[in-house]
N, C-alpha and C positions, 0 to 999 in steps of 0.2 A: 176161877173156872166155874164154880159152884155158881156165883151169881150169875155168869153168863147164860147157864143150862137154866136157874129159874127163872129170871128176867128176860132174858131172852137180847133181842138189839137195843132196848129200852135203856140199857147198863152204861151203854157209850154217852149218854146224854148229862152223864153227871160230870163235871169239872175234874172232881176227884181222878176216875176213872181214867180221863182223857189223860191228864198228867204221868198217871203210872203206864197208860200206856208209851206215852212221849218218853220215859225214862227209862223205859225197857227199851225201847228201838235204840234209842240211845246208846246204850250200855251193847246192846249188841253190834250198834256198827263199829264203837270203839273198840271191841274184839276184834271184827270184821280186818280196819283198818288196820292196827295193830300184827294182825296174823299175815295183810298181803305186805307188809315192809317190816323191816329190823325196829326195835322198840325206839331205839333213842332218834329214828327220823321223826316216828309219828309224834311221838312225846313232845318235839320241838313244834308242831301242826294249832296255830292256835283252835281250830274246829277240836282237836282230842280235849283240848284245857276247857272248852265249851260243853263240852260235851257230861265232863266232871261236874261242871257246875251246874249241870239241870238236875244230875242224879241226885246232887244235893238238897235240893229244892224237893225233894218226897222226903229226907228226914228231917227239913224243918217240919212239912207238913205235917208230921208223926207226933213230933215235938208241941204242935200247939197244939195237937190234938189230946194227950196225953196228957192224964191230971195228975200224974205223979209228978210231972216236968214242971209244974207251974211255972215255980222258983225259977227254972232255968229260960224258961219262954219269958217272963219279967227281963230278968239279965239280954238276953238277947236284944228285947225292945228297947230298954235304957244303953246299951250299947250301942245300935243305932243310932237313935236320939245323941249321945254323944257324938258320934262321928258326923253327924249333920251339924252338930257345932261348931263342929272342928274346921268341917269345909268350909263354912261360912264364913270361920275365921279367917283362914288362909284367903278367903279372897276375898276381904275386905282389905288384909293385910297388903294383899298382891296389889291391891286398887289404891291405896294410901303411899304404898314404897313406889310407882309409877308414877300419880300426882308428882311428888318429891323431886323424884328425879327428872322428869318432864321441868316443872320449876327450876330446878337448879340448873340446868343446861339451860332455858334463856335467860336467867342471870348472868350467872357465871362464863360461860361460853363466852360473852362480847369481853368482859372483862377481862380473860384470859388473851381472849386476840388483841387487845390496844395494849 
């Protein structure tokens, strides 16, 4: 609020900014929605589960911003980096176990029917 009173509309120009704002609407229509239906409808809503994950997205922000977190900003990035492995694996895998079986059905296939 302080920034806004000395910066004036200038404040909205920053990425930053714009984010916390997006994370606060957020957070309050998840209220919003939440308050006009019983919990366990909206909870089922994939927009509520959306909604969760943007708020999360200002405590990464926090997080890299934070020099205490280093360590923990590192972890995060090699975490990543591992699950980019991972997927890459799985769908090399996924593309290797298809060949295979693509091949084995026009093999096998005729051989099985004579």
């Amino acid at each position: 609020m302080t920034r806004i009173l000395s910066d004036g509309c200038q404040v909205f120009r920053s990425m930053g900014i714009q984010l916390d704002c997006v994370v606060i609407v957020c957070g309050i229509l998840e209220k919003l929605l939440q308050a006009l239906g019983s919990g366990e409808d909206i909870s089922k809503i994939g927009l509520s589960r959306a909604l969760r994950l943007i708020r999360i997205v200002r405590l990464t922000r926090i997080v890299s911003r934070t020099r205490r977190f280093r360590e923990l900003h590192k972890l995060i990035r090699m975490m990543a980096t591992c699950l980019k492995a991972l997927l890459w694996s799985f769908v090399f895998c996924f593309v290797c176990m298809t060949v295979w079986a693509m091949l084995i059905v026009e093999v096998i296939n005729p051989l099985v029917q004579e």
